[in-house]
C-alpha positions, 0 to 999 in steps of 0.5 A: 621373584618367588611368586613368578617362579611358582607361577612359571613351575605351575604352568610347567607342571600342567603342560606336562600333565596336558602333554601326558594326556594327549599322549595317552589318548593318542595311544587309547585312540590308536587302540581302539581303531585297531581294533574296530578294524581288525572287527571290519575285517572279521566281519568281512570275512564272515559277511556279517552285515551287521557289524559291517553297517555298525562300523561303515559311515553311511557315505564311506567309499572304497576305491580298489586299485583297479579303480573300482568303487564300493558305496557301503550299500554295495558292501552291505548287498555283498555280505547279504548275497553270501556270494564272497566267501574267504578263508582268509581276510588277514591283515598284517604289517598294521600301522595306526597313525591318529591326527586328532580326530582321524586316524589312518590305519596301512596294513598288508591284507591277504584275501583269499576264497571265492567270489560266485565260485571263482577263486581269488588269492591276492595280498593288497595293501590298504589304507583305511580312514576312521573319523571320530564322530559324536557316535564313536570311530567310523569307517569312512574311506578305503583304498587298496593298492593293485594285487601284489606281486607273489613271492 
């Protein structure tokens, strides 16, 4: 009996230790896409390409809330034109959701400056989809909501 209740505390204390594990993963994953996409987004806003092509899977896509589509190529072509530039590319309201190997972050993002000299200023919520690869998190897929409402 003595020998099946030590088995049974064993087994208990490594679920325990599994279950920390798991848990503290979980936040260091949450902490990190957080911060590469909080780098996306400082990127963006500095049209650096550079970081841009670094966090974005080659087959990432974008879908705005008036049904247009980015590939990464047009966003990499976008930063290199410098024809977009932002004095703001804020995000707030971040939540960082991890499933395993995928992670979804939901923010409110204020994008405001100029496009080909036209002016924008729009606040939109996102979602943003990160896959873990053998490469680290990458970027893979985008939506934004229509501009909302101002206050």
């Amino acid at each position: 009996m003595r020998t099946i209740i030590a088995a049974g505390l064993k087994l208990a204390m490594v679920v325990a230790i599994a279950a920390r594990s798991v848990s503290a993963s979980a936040d260091d994953d949450r902490k990190t896409v957080a911060a590469l996409d909080t780098q996306y987004q400082t990127a963006v806003k500095n049209n650096d390409a550079a970081t841009v092509d670094r966090i974005l899977a080659d087959d990432f896509v974008l879908v705005t809330g008036s049904g247009k589509t980015y590939s990464k190529a047009a966003l990499l072509a976008e930063a290199r034109s410098g024809l977009v530039h932002y004095e703001h590319q804020d995000d707030v309201d971040q939540t960082v959701r991890i499933w395993g190997d995928t992670a979804v972050i939901t923010a409110k993002l204020w994008e405001k400056g100029t496009d080909n000299g036209k002016p924008f200023d729009r606040v939109v919520w996102f979602s943003d989809t990160y896959v873990r690869t053998p490469g680290g998190w990458r970027y893979v897929f985008g939506q934004s909501s229509l501009p909302l409402p101002k206050p």
